[in-house]
C-alpha positions in Angstrom: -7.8 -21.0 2.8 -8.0 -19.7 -0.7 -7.1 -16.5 -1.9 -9.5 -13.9 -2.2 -8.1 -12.1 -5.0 -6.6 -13.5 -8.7 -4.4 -11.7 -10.8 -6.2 -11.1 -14.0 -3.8 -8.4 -15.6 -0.5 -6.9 -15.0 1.0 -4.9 -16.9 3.6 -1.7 -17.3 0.8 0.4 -15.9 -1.6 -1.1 -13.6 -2.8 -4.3 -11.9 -6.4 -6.1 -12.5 -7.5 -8.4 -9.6 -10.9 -10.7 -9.6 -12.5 -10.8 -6.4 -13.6 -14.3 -5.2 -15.5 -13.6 -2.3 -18.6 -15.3 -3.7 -19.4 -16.7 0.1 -20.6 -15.6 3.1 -17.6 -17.3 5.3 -15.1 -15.5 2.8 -16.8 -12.1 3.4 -17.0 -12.7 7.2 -13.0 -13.0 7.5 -12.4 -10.4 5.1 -15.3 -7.5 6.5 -13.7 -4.9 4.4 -14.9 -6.9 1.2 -18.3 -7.3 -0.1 -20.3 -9.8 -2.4 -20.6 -7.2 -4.4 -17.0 -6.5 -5.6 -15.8 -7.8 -8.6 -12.5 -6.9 -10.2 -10.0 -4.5 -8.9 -7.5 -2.1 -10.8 -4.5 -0.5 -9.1 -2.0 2.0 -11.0 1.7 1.6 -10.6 3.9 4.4 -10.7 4.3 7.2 -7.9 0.7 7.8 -7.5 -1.4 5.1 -7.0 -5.6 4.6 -7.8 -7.2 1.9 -6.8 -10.6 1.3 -8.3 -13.3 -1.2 -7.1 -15.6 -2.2 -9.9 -18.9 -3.8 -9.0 -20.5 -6.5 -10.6 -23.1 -3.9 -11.6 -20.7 -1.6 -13.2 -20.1 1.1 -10.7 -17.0 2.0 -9.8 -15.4 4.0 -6.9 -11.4 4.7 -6.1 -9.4 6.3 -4.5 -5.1 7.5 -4.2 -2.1 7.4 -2.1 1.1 8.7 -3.5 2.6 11.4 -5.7 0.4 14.3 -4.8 -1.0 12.9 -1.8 -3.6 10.7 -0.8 -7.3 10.5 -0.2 -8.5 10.3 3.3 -10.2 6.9 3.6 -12.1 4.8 6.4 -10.1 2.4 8.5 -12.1 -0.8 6.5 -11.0 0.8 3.1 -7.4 1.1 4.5 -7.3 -2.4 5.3 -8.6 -3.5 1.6 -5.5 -1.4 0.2 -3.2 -3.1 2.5 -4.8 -6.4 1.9 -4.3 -5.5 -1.8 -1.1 -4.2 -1.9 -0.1 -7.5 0.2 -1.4 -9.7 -2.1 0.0 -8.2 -5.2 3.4 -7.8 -3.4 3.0 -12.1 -2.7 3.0 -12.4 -6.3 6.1 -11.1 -7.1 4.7 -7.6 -8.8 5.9 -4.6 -8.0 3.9 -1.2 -7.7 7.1 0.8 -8.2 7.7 4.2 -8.9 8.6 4.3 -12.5 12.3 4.6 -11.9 12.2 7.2 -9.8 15.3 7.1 -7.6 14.8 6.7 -4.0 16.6 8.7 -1.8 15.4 7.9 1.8 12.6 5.5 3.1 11.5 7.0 6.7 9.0 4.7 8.8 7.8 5.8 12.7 5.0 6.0 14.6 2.6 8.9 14.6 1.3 8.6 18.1 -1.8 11.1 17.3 -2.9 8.9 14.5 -2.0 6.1 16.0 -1.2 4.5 13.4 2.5 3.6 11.6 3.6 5.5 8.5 5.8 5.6 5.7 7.4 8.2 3.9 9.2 7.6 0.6 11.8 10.5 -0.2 12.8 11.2 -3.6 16.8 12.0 -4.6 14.8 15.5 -6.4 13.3 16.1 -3.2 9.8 16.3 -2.3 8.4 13.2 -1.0 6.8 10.2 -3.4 4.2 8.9 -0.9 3.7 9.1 2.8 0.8 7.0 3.7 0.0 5.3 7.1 -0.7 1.5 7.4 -2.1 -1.0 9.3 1.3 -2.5 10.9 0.8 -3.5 14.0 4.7 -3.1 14.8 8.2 -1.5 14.0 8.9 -4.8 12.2 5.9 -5.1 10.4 6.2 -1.8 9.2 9.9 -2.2 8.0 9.0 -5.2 6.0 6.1 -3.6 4.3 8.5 -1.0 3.3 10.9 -3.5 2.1 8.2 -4.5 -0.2 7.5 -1.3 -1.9 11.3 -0.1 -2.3 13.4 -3.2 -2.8 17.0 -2.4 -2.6 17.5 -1.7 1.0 20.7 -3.2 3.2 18.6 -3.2 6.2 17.3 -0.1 8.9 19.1 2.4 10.8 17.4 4.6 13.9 17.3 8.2 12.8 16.5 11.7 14.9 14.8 14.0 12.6 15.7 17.4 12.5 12.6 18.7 15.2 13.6 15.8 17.6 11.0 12.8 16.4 12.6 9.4 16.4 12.3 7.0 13.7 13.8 4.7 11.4 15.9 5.0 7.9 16.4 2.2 5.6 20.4 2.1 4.6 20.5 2.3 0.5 
């Protein structure tokens, strides 16, 4: 099956992908993309925008990172994971501008429903926290190992309020 996406740019700032989803069998596996879609940009650093441009010009984005995220659909969710996959498959990384890493946290928020990640800083804070579509612990931890490469593996870890969840060993 071909790819649906093409790197078009990358560069010290952002990624530019071309949508090929020029048939109806393409859009049909892929529900979260339309014929309408035609290139792609998404920012590196520690907040990311990712921004759909249409073949008739209009554009529409939206965040996850550094200063939060924007609340998105469960379709739109998958397109940035879809994304994020496919530009992590090339080789590119989305990182964080050298900002060092001081703990990678993944669990499960069992009222979302849904796995997340959060990405500590050494000055504190937290560089992103976003939730994914992972369908398991493992997934999860290998997602992560995408974003932050560096990690010597995962260790369990009991927050300080009692929730359970796992640390990746730096």
């Amino acid at each position: 099956m071909k790819e649906i996406f093409k790197v078009i740019l990358n560069d010290n700032d952002k990624v530019i992908l071309k949508v090929n989803a020029e048939d109806t069998l393409t859009i049909a596996m892929h529900p979260y993309i339309n014929g309408d879609m035609d290139y792609i940009t998404v920012t590196k650093g520690g907040k990311h925008i990712l921004t759909i441009i249409n073949k008739n010009g209009k554009t529409w984005s939206f965040s996850w990172g550094i200063g939060g995220y924007t609340l998105i659909s469960d379709n739109t969710e998958k397109l940035r994971q879809e994304v994020v996959n496919y530009i992590g498959r090339q080789g590119i990384s989305l990182e964080y501008r050298g900002e060092p890493v001081k703990r990678v946290n993944v669990y499960y928020n069992s009222f979302m429903k849904k796995w997340e990640i959060n990405i500590t800083p050494v000055r504190g804070g937290c560089i992103a926290h976003f939730s994914t579509i992972a369908s398991s612990l493992e997934d999860i931890m290998e997602e992560a190992d995408k974003l932050i490469p560096g990690g010597k593996g995962w260790e369990p870890w009991t927050s300080p309020n009692g929730h359970k969840s796992y640390i990746m060993i730096r």
